[in-house]
N, C-alpha and C positions, 0 to 999 in steps of 0.2 A: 934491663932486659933479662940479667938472670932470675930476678925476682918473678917477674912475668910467668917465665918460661919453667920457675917449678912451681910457681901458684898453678898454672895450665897443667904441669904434668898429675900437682894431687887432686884438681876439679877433676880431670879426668879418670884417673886411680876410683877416685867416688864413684864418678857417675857408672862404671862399669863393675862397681863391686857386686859379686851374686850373681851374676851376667856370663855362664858360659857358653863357648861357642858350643853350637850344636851337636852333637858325634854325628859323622859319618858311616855312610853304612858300610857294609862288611862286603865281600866281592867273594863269591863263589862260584867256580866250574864244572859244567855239567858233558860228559866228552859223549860222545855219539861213538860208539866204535862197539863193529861185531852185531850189528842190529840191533843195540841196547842201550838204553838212556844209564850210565855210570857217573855219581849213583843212581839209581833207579826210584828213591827217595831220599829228601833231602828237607831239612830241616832249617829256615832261614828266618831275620827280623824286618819289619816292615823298615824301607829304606834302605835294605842288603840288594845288591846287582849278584843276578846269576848267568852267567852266560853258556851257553851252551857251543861246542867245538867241534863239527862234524868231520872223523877221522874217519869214516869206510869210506869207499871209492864210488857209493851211489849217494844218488843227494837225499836228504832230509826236510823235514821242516818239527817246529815244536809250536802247536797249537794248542790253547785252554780256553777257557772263558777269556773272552773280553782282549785277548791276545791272538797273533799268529804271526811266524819269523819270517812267513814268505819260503822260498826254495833256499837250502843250504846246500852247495854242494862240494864235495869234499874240500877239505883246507880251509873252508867259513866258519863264519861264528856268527851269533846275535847273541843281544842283550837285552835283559827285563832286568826292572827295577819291583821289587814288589813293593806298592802301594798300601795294601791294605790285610788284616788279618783273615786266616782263614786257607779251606784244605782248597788245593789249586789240584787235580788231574789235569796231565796234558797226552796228548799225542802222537806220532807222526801221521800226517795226514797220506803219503804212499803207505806207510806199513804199520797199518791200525791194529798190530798186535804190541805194538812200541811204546807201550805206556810211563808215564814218570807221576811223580808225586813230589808236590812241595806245602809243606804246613809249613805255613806263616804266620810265627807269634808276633805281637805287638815289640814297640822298640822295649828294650831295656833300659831304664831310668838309672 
């Protein structure tokens, strides 16, 4: 049985060599406080979660392409996962002078 059992442990050592598990993405927050997306841009990799944390006491939302958080209002948060490369503008659909900005480079190898 112990023979077995370390022939299985170096078949498998083999079969998984060169075989790393994937990175995960990186987690970034974006705070809503004072009528202003902080930071106001932000720099992130595809498969990075940014969430955004509505601190003023009116609600929010953070809309861009192909996105929208719905109402936030104060003490909420949502989450985007960014998908794919490229300059994202977003934002607040009540206070359309509340702009943010996220460039999304590709992952890092």
């Amino acid at each position: 049985m112990r023979r077995f059992l370390g022939a299985l442990a170096v078949v498998c050592a083999l079969a998984t060599a060169g075989f790393a598990a994937p990175a995960e993405g990186q987690s970034h927050t974006v705070k809503i406080s004072g009528m202003t997306f902080q930071p106001a841009s932000l720099e992130v990799q595809v498969g990075d979660d940014i969430t955004w944390v509505n601190e003023d006491i009116v609600p929010h939302t953070v809309n861009g392409p192909g996105f929208a958080s719905g109402n936030l209002s104060s003490g909420t948060s949502w989450k985007f996962t960014a998908t794919k490369k490229g300059d994202i503008s977003y934002a607040c659909a009540f206070h359309p002078t509340m702009r943010g900005h996220l460039l999304v480079a590709d992952k890092k190898k």
